[in-house]
C-alpha atoms as a printed R data frame, in Angstrom:
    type eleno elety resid chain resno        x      y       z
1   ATOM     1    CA   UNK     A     1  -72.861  7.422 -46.470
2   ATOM     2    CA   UNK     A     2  -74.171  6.981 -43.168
3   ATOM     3    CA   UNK     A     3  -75.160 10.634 -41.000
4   ATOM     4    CA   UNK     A     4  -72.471 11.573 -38.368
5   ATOM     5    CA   UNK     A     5  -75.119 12.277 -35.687
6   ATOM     6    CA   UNK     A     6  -73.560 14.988 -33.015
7   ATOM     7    CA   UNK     A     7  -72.942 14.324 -29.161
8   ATOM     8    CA   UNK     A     8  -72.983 16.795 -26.461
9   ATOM     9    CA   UNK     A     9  -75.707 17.673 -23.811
10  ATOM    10    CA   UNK     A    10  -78.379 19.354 -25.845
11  ATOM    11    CA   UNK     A    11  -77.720 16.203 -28.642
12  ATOM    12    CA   UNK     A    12  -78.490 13.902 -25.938
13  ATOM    13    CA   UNK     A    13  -81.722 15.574 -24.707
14  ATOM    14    CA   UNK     A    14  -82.554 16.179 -28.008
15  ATOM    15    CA   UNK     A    15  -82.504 12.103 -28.873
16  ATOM    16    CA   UNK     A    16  -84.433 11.354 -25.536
17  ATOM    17    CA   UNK     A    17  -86.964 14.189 -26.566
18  ATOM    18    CA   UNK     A    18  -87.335 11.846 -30.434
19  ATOM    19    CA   UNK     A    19  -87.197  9.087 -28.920
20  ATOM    20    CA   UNK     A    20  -90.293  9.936 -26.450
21  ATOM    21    CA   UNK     A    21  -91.855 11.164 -29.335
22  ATOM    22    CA   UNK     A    22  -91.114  7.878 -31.037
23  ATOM    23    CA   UNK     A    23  -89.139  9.344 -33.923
24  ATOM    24    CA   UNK     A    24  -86.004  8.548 -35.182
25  ATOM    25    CA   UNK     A    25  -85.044 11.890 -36.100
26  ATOM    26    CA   UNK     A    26  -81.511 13.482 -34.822
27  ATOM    27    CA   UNK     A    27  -79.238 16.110 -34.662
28  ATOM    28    CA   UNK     A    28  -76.608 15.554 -37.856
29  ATOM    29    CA   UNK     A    29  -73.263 16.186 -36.680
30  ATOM    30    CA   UNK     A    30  -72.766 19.248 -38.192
31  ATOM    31    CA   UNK     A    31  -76.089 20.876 -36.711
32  ATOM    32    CA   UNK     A    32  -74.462 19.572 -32.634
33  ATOM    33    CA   UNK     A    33  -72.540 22.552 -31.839
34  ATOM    34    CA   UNK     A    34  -75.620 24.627 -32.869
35  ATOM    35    CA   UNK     A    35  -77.913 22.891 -30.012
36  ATOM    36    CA   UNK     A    36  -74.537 22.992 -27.794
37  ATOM    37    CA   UNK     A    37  -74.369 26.330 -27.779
38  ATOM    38    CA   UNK     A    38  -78.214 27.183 -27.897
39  ATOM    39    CA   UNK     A    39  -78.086 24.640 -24.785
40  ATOM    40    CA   UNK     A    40  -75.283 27.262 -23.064
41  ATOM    41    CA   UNK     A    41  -76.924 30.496 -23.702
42  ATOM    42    CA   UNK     A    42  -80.206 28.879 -22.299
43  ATOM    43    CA   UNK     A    43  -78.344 28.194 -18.812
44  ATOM    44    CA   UNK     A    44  -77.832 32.218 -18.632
45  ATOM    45    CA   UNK     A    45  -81.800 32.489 -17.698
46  ATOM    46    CA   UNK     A    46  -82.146 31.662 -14.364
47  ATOM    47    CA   UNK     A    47  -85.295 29.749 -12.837
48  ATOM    48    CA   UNK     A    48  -86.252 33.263 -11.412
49  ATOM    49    CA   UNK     A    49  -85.818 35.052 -14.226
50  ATOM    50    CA   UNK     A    50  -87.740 32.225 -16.648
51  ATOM    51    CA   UNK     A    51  -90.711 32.914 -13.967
52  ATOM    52    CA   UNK     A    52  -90.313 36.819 -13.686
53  ATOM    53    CA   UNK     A    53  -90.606 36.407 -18.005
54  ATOM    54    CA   UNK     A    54  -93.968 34.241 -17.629
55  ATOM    55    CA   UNK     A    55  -95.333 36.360 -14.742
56  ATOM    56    CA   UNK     A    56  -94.964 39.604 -16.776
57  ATOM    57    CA   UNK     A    57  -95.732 38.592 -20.063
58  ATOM    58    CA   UNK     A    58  -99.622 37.990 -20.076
59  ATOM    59    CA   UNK     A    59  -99.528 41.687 -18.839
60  ATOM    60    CA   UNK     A    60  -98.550 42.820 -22.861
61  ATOM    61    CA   UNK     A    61 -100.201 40.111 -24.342
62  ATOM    62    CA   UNK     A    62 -103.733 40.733 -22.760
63  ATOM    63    CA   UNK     A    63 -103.771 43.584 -25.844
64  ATOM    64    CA   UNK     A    64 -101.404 41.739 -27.985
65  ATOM    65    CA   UNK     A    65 -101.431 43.063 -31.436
66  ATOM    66    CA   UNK     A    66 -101.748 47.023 -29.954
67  ATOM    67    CA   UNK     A    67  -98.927 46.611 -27.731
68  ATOM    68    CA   UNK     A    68  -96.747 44.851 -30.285
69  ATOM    69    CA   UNK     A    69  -97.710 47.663 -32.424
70  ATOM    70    CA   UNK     A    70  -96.729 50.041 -30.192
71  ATOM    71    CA   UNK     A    71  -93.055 48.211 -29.979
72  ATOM    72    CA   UNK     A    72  -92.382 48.527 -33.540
73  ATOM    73    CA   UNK     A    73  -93.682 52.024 -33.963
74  ATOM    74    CA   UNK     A    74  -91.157 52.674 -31.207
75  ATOM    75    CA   UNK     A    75  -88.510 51.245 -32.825
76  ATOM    76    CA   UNK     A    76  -89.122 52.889 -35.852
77  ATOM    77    CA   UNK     A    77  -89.076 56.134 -34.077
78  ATOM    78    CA   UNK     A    78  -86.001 55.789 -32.779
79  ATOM    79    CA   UNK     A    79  -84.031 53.558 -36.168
80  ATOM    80    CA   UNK     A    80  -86.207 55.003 -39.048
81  ATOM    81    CA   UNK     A    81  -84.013 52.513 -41.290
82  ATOM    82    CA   UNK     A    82  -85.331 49.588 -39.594
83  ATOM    83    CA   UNK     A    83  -88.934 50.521 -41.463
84  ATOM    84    CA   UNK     A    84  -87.324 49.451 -45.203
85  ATOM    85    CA   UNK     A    85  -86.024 45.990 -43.596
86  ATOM    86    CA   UNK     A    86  -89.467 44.618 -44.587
87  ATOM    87    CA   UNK     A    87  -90.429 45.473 -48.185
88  ATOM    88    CA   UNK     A    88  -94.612 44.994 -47.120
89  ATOM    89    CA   UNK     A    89  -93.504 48.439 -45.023
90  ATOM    90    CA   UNK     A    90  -91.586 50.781 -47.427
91  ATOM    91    CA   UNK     A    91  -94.727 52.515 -49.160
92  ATOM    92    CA   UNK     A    92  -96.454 53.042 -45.472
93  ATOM    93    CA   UNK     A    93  -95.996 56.794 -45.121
94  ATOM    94    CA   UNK     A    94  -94.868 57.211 -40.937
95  ATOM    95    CA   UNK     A    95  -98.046 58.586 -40.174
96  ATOM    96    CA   UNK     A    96 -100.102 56.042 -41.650
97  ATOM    97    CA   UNK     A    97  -97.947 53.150 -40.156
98  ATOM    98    CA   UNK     A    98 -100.666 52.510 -36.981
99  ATOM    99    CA   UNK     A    99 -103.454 51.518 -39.209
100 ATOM   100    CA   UNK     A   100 -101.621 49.737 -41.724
101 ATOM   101    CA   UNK     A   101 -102.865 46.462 -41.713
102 ATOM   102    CA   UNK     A   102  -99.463 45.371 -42.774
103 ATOM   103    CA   UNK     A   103  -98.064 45.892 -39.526
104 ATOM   104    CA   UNK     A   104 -100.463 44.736 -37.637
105 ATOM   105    CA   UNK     A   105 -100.101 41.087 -39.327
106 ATOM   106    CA   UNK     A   106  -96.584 41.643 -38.426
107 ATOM   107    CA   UNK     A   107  -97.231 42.721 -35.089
108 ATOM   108    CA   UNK     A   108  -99.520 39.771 -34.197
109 ATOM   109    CA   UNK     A   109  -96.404 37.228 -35.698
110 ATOM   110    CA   UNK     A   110  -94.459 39.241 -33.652
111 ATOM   111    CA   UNK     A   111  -96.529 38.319 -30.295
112 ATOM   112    CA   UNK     A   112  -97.134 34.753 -31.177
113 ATOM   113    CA   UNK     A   113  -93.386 34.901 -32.366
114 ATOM   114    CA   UNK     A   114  -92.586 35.463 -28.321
115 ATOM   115    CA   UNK     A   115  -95.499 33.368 -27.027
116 ATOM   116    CA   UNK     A   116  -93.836 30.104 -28.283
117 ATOM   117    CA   UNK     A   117  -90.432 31.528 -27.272
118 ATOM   118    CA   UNK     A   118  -91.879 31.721 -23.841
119 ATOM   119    CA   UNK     A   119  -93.830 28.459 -23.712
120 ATOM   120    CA   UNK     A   120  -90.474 27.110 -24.654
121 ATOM   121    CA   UNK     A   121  -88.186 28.691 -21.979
122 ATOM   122    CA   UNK     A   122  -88.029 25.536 -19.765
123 ATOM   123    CA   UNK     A   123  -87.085 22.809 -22.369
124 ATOM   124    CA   UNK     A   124  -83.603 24.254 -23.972
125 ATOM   125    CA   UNK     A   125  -83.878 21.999 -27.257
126 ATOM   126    CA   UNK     A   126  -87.581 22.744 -28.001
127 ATOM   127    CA   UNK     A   127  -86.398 26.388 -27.178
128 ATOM   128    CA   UNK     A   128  -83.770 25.802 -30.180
129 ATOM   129    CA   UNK     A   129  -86.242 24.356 -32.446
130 ATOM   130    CA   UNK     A   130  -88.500 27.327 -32.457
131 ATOM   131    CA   UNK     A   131  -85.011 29.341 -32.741
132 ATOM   132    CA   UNK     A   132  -84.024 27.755 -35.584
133 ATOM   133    CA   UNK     A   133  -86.888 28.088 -37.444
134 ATOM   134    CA   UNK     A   134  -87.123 32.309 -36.646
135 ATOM   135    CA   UNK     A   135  -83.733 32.143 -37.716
136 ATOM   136    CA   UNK     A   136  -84.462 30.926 -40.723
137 ATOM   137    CA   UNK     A   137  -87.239 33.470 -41.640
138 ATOM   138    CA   UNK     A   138  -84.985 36.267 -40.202
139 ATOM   139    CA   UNK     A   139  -81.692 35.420 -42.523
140 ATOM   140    CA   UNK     A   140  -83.390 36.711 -45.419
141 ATOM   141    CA   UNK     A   141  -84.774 39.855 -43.851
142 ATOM   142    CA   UNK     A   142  -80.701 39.987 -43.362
143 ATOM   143    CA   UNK     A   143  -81.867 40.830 -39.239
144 ATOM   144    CA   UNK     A   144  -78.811 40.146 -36.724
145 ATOM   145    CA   UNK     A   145  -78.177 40.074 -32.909
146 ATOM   146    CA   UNK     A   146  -78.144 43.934 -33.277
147 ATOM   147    CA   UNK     A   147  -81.553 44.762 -34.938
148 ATOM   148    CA   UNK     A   148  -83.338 42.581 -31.851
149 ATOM   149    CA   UNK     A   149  -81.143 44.439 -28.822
150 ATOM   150    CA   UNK     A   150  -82.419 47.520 -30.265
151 ATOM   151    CA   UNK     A   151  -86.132 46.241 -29.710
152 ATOM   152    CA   UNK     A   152  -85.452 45.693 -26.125
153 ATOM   153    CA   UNK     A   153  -85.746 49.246 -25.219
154 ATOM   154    CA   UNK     A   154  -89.499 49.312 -26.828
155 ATOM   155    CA   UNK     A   155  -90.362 46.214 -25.047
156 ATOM   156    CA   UNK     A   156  -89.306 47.423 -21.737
157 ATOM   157    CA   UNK     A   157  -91.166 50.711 -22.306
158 ATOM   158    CA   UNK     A   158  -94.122 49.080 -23.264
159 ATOM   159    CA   UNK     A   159  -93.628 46.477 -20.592
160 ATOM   160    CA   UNK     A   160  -93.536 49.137 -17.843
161 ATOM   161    CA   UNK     A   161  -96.856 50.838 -19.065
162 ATOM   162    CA   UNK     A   162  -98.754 47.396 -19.114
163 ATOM   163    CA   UNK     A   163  -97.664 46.885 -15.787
164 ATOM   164    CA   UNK     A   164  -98.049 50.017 -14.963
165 ATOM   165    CA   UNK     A   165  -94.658 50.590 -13.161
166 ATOM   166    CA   UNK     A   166  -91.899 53.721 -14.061
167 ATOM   167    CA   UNK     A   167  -90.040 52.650 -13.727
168 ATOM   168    CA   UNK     A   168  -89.489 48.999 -14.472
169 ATOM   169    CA   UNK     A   169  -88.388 47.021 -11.314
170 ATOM   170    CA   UNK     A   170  -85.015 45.923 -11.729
171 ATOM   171    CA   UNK     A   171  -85.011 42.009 -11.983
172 ATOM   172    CA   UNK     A   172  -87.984 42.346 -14.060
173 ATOM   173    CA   UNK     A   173  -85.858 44.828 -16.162
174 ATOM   174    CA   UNK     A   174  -82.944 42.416 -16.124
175 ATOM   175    CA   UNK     A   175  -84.956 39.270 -16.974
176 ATOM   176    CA   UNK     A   176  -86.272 40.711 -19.630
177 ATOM   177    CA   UNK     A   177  -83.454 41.473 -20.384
178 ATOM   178    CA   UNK     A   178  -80.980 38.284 -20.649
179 ATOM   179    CA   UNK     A   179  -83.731 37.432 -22.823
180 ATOM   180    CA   UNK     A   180  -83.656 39.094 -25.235
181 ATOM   181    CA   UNK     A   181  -79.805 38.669 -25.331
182 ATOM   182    CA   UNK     A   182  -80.357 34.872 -25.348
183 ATOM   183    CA   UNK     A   183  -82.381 35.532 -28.366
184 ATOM   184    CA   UNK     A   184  -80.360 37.342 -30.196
185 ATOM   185    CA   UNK     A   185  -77.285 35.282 -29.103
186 ATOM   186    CA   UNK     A   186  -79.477 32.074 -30.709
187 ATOM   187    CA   UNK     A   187  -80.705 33.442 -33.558
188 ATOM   188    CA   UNK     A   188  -77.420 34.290 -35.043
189 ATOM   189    CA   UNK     A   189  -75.898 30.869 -34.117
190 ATOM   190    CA   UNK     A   190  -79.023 29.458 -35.855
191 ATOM   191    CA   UNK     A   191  -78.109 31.734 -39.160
192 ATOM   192    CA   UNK     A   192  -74.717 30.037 -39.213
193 ATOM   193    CA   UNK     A   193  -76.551 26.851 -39.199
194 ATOM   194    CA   UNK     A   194  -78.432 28.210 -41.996
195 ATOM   195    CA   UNK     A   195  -75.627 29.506 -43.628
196 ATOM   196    CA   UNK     A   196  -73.517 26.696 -43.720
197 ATOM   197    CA   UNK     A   197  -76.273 24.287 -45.048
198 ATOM   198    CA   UNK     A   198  -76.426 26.837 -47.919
199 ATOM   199    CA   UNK     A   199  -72.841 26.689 -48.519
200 ATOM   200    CA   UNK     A   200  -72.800 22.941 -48.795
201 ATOM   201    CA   UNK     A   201  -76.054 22.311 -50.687
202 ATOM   202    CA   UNK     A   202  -73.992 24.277 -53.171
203 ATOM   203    CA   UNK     A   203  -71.519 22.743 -52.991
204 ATOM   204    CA   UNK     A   204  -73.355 19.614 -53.726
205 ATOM   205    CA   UNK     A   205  -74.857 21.225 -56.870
206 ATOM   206    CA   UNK     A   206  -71.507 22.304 -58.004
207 ATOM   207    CA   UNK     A   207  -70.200 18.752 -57.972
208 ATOM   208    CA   UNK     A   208  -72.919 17.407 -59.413
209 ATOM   209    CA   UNK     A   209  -72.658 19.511 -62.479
């Protein structure tokens, strides 16, 4: 049965972004509302606020790994739970946490994580591609909108000390801010992409059998 491929604005950037790429690949219908949305929430960063985010950023990711570290320990600090979301940490006694090398692989994901985020800020349905896939490595982690707003706080402290400003200006504050909302906003439409693929793959088995 032929694919119901999905219209809209992001679907039809997305197609001119294959077809430049001289692919045939495309949105299935079901997927459209997905990049629709991701295409919305995208429009809430502003062209000053994209540049504030690029401006800023080198600034943490000169020492990327120690500053990333320094996020999560902060975050841990303030939601000790978060700490038994990933199993790799759950053994790590607090104090040793800083030299655990476990973290610090996390930590430099983590960074790279919101490098590509970054590099993808100006092109809303490469932005949802690398959304879609953190999305899908988040889902079974069983992360949500809430567990990233509660590592803007750590970011914007750690921000402020890299750029050596307390406190943080306020459009720099704010930028930063919307992002990580637009994140969060993204990832969890992504994980209803995710879930609903589930849903009907078994579906699919279940008929089968």
């Amino acid at each position: 049965r032929p694919i119901a491929i999905a219209k809209g604005p992001a679907a039809t950037m997305r197609r001119i972004n294959m077809q430049r790429a001289g692919t045939q690949e495309d949105i299935p219908h079901d997927e459209g509302y997905a990049y629709d949305e991701a295409y919305a929430e995208m429009q809430r960063l502003t062209p000053s606020q994209r540049e504030i985010v690029k401006r800023t950023f080198p600034a943490m990711e000169a020492d990327a790994v120690r500053n990333a570290l320094q996020v999560l320990l902060l975050l841990f600090s303030e939601h000790p739970r978060y700490k038994n979301i990933w199993p790799q940490f759950r053994a790590i006694p607090d104090s040793a946490l800083m030299s655990a090398v476990e973290l610090r692989r996390h930590a430099s994901v983590y960074m790279t994580g919101l490098r590509s985020i970054i590099d993808a800020m100006d092109d809303e349905i490469s932005l949802a591609d690398q959304l879609k896939r953190i999305a899908r490595a988040h889902i079974k982690w069983n992360i949500h909108k809430v567990h990233v707003m509660n590592m803007l706080l750590p970011v914007l402290d750690v921000l402020a000390n890299t750029l050596n400003q307390k406190p943080l200006q306020t459009d720099i504050a704010e930028a930063w801010t919307t992002l990580y909302d637009v994140i969060a906003n993204l990832i969890d439409i992504f994980r209803e992409v995710e879930r609903r693929a589930s849903l009907k793959g078994r579906g699919s088995v279940s008929s089968s059998n």
